[in-house]
Backbone bond lengths (Angstrom), bond angles and torsions (degrees), N, CA, C in turn:
res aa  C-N    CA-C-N  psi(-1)  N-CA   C-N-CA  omega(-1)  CA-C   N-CA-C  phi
1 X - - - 1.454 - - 1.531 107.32 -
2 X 1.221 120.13 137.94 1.288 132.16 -147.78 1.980 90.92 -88.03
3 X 1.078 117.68 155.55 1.909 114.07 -174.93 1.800 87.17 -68.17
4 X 1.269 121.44 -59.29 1.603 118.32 -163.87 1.587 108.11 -35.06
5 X 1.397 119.80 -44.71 1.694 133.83 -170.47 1.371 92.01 -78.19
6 X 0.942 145.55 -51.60 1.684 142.66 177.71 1.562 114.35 -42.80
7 X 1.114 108.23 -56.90 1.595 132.60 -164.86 1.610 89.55 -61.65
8 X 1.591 116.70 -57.15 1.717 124.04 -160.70 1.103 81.36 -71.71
9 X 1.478 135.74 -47.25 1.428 106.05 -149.03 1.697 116.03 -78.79
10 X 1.338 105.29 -19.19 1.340 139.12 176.58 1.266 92.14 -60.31
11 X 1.411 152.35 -96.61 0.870 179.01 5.83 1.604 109.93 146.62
12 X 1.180 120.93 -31.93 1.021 116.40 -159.85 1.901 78.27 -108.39
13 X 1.293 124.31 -49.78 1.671 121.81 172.55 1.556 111.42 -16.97
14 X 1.796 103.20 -59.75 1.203 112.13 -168.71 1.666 135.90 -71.61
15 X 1.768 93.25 -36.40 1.536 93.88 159.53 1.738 118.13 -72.35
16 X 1.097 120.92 -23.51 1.315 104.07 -173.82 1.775 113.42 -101.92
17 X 1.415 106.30 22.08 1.440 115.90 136.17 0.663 148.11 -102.63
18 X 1.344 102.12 -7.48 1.820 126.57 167.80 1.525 113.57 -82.75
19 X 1.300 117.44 -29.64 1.509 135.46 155.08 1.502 120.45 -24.11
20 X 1.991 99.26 -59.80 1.417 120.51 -159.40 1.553 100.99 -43.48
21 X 0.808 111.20 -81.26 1.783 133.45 -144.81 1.733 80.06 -58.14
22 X 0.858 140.13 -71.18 1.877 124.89 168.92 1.205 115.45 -10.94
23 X 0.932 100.20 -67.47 1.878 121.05 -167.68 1.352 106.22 -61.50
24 X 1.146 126.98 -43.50 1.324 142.11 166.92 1.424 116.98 -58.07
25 X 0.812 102.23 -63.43 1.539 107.81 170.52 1.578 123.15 -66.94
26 X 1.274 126.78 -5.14 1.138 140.24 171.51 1.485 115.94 -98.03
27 X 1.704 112.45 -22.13 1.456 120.28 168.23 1.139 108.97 -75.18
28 X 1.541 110.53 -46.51 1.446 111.21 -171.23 1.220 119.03 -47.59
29 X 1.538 115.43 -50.34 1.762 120.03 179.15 1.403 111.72 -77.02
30 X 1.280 109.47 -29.06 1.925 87.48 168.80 1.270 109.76 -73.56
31 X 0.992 143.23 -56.25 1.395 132.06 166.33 1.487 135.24 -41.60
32 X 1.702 104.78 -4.34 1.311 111.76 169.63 1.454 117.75 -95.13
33 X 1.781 96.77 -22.49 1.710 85.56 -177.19 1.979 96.23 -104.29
34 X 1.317 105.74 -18.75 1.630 93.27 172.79 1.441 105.72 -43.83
35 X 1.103 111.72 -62.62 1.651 122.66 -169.77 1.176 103.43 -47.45
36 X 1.353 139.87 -66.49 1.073 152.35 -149.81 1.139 133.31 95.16
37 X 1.333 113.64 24.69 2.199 125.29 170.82 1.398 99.58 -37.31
38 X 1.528 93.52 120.17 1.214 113.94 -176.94 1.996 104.39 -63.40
39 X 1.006 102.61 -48.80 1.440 121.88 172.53 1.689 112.66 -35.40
40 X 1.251 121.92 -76.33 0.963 141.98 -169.92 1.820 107.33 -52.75
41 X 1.857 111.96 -41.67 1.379 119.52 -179.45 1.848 95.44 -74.02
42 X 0.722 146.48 -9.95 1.709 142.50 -136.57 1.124 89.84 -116.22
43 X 1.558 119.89 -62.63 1.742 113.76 -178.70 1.477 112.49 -74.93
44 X 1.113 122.05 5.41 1.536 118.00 -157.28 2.166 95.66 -136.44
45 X 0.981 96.57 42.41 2.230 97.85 178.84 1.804 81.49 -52.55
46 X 1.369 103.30 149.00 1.527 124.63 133.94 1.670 112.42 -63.10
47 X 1.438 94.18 159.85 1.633 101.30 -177.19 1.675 104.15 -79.03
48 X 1.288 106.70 -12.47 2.049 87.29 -171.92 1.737 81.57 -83.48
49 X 1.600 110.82 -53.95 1.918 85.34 -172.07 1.288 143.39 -35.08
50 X 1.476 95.12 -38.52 1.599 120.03 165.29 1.678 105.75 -52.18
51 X 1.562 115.37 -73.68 1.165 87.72 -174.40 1.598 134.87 -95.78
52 X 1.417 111.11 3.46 2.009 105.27 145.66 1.445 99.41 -65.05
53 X 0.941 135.79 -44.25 1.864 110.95 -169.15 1.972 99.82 -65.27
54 X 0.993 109.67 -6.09 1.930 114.09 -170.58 1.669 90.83 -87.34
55 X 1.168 109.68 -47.07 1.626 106.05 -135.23 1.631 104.26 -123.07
56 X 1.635 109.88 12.43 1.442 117.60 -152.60 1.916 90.44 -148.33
57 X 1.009 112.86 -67.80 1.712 122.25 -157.30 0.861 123.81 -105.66
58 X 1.541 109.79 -13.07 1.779 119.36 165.21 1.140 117.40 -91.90
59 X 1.429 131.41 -17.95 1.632 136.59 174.52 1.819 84.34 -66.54
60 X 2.099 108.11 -70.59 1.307 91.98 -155.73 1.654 130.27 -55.97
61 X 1.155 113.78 -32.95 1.549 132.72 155.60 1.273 97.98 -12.27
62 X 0.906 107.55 -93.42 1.936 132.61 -171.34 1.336 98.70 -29.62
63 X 1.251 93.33 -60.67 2.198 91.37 -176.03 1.158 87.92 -82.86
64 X 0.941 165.79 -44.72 1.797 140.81 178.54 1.207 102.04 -31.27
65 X 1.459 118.82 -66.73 1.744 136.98 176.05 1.360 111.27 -19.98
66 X 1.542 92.13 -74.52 2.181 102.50 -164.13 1.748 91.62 -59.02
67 X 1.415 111.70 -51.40 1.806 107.40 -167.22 1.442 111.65 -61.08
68 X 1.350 113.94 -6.79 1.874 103.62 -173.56 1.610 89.27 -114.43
69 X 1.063 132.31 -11.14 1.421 130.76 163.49 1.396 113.00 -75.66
70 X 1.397 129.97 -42.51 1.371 127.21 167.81 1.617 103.57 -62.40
71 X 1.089 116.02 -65.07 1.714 113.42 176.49 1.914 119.45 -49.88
72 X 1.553 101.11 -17.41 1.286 90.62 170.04 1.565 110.94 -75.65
73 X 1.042 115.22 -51.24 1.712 132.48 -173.49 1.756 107.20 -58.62
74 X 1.274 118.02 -24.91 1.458 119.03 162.43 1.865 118.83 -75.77
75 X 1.295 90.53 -55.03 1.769 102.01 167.11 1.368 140.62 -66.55
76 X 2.016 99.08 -0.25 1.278 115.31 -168.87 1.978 109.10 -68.67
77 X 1.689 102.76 -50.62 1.603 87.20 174.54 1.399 124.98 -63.10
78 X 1.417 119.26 -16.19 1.853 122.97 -165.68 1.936 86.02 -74.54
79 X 1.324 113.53 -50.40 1.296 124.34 -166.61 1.713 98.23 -59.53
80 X 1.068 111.54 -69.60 1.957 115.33 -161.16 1.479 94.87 -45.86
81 X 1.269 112.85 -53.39 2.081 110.39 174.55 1.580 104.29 -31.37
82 X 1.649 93.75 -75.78 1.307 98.51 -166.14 1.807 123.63 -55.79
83 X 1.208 103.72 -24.34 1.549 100.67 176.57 1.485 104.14 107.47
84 X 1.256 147.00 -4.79 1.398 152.15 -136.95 1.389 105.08 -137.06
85 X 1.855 130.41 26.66 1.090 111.59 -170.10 2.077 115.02 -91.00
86 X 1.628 91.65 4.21 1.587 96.15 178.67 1.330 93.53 -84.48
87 X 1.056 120.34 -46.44 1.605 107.90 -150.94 1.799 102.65 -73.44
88 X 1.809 122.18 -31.09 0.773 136.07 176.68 1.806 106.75 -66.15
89 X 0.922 118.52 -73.15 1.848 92.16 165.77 1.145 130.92 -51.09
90 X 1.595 134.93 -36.16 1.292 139.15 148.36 1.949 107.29 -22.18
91 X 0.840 101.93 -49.59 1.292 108.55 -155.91 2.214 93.76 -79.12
92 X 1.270 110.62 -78.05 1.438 130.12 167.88 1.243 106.89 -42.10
93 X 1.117 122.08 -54.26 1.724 104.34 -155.75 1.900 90.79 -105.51
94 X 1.236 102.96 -72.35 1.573 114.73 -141.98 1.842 104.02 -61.48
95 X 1.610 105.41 -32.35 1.476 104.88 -171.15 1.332 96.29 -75.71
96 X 1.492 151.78 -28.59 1.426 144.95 178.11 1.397 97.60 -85.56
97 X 0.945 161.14 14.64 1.399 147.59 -178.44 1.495 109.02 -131.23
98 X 1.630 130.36 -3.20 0.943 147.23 176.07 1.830 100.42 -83.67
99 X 1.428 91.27 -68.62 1.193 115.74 165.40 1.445 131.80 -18.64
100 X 1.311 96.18 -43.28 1.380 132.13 175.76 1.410 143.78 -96.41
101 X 1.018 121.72 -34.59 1.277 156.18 139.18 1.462 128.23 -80.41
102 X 1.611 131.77 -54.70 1.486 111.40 175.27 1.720 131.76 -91.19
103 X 1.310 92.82 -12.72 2.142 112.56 169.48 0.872 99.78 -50.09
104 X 1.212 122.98 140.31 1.819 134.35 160.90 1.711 93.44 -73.50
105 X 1.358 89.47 157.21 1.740 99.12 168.79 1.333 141.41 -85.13
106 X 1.372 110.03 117.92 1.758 114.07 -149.41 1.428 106.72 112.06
107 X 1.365 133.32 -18.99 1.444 120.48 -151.41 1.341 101.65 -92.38
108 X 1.411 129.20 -160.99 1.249 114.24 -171.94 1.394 102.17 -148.83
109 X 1.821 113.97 -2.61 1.429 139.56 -172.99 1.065 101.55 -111.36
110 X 1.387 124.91 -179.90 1.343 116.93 167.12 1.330 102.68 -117.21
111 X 1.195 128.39 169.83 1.445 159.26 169.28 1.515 105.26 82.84
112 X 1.168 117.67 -133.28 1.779 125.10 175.33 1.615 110.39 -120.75
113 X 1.029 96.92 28.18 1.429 97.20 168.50 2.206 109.80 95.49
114 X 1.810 91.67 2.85 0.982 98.79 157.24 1.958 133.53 -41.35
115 X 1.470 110.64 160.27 1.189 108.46 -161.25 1.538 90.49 -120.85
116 X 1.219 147.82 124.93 1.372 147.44 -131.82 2.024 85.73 -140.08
């Protein structure tokens, strides 16, 4: 084998192992958001999600909040009868105010990817 064919073949071995771990790592994330890992979308919002969730879903949140808090305090005697007044604020108050308050911005989950 002639030194010139050694050298290319040499040469060419080495860049395209140096390649790998790129390539790899470039499959890995398309295949994370093809799929749809919830994980991967959560730390990673686009900037318009970020700001409609700013300027769009956090005002309504809030008034979701005060309006299911007034509706809790109206629904409170139908509820204490019935037995259902956790699940009934759960529902009115605490699930919109979570919503609202503990989601990162842009996300579409709540917390930081916390495990509840």
């Amino acid at each position: 084998m002639s030194p010139f064919r050694t050298l290319a073949a040499s040469l060419a071995l080495c860049f395209g192992l140096q390649v790998t771990p790129a390539f790899a790592q470039y499959q890995t994330q398309t295949e994370a958001t093809g799929s749809g890992d919830p994980v991967y979308q959560i730390q990673n919002p686009p900037a318009f999600a970020m700001i409609a969730d700013l300027v769009i879903a956090r005002p309504l949140l809030v008034v979701a909040t005060v309006v299911g808090a007034g509706l809790f305090v109206i629904a409170l005697p139908f509820t204490a009868a019935g037995g259902g007044i956790g699940r009934t604020g759960q529902a009115l108050v605490v699930d919109p105010a979570r919503s609202a308050f503990v989601r990162c911005l842009g996300c579409t989950g709540e917390g930081y990817g916390r495990q509840e």
